[in-house]
C-alpha positions in Angstrom: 0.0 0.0 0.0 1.1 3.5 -1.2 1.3 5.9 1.8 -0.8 4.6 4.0 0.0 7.1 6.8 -2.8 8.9 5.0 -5.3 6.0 5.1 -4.6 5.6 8.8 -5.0 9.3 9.9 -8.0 9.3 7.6 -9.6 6.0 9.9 -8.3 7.7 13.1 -5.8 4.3 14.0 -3.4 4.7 16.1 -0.5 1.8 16.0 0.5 0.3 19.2 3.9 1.0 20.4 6.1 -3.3 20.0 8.8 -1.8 22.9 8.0 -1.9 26.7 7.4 1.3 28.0 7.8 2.7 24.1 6.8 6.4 23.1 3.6 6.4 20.8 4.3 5.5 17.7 4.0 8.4 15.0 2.2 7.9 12.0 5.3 9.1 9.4 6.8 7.9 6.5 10.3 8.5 8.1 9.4 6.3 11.2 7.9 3.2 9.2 9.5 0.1 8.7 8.2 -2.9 6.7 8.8 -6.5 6.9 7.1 -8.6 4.2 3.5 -7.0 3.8 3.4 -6.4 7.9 4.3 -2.2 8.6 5.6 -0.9 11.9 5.9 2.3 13.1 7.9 4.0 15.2 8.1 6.9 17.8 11.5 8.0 16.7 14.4 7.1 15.2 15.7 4.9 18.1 13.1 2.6 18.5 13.3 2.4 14.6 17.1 1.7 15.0 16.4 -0.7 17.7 14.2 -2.5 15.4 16.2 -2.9 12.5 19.0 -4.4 14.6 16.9 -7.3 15.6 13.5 -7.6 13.5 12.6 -11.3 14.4 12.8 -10.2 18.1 9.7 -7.4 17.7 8.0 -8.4 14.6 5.8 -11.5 15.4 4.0 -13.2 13.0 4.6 -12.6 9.0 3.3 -13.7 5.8 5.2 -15.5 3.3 4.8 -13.4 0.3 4.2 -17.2 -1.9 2.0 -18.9 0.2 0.7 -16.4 2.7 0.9 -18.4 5.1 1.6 -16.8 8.5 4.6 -18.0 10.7 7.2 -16.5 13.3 10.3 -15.8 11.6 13.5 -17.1 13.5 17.1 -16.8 12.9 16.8 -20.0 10.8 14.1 -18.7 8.4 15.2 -17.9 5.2 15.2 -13.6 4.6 16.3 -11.8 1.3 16.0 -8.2 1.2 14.1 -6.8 -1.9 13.1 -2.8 -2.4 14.6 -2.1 0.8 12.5 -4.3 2.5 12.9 -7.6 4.5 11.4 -10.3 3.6 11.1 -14.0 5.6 9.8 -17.2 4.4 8.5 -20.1 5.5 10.4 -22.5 3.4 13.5 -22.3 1.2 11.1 -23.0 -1.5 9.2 -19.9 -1.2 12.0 -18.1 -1.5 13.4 -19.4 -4.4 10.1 -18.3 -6.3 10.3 -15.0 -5.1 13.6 -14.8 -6.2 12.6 -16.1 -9.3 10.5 -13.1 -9.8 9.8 -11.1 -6.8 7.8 -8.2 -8.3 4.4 -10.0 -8.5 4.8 -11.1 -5.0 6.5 -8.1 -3.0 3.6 -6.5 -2.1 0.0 -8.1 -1.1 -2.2 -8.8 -4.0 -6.4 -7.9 -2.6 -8.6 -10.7 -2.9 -6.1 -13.7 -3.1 -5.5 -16.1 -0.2 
């Protein structure tokens, strides 16, 4: 999704902070951070930072962008980084097709499960 700091605003949704004790989490292009088709934001550029270190330790769940199937990344799960964005999967497999061709598959696709 393009910008959707503007669709957020626009619904009045305010993102939950993933750190302890975090600051609110700002709804900014500058403090977002994606991995595979789940977005985080942030309430400044440390937490960002902090984020980026270790992803698989705040992210939770993600969706395979082959299979969308929804899993917990570990340090095991195989990542590639596409568009500046992180990507895990849930099987070597999957990424090897997104490899293959990762442009129909880096973002979400509505109405397909």
């Amino acid at each position: 999704m393009q910008d959707p700091e503007k669709y957020l605003k626009e619904l009045k949704v305010q993102p939950p902070t993933i750190f302890k004790g975090g600051g609110r989490p700002v709804l900014d292009s500058s403090l977002r951070e994606q991995v595979n088709f789940e977005i985080y934001f942030f309430a400044n550029a440390a937490e960002k930072k902090r984020f980026h270190a270790d992803p698989i330790r705040y992210c939770g769940k993600v969706t395979d962008p082959i299979t969308y199937e929804r899993f917990r990344p570990t340090a095991a799960s195989p990542k590639t980084t596409y568009g500046n964005r992180l990507y895990f999967f849930a099987a070597d497999s999957t990424r090897a097709r997104f490899l293959a061709d990762p442009m129909p598959h880096k973002d979400r696709r509505t109405g397909t499960t």
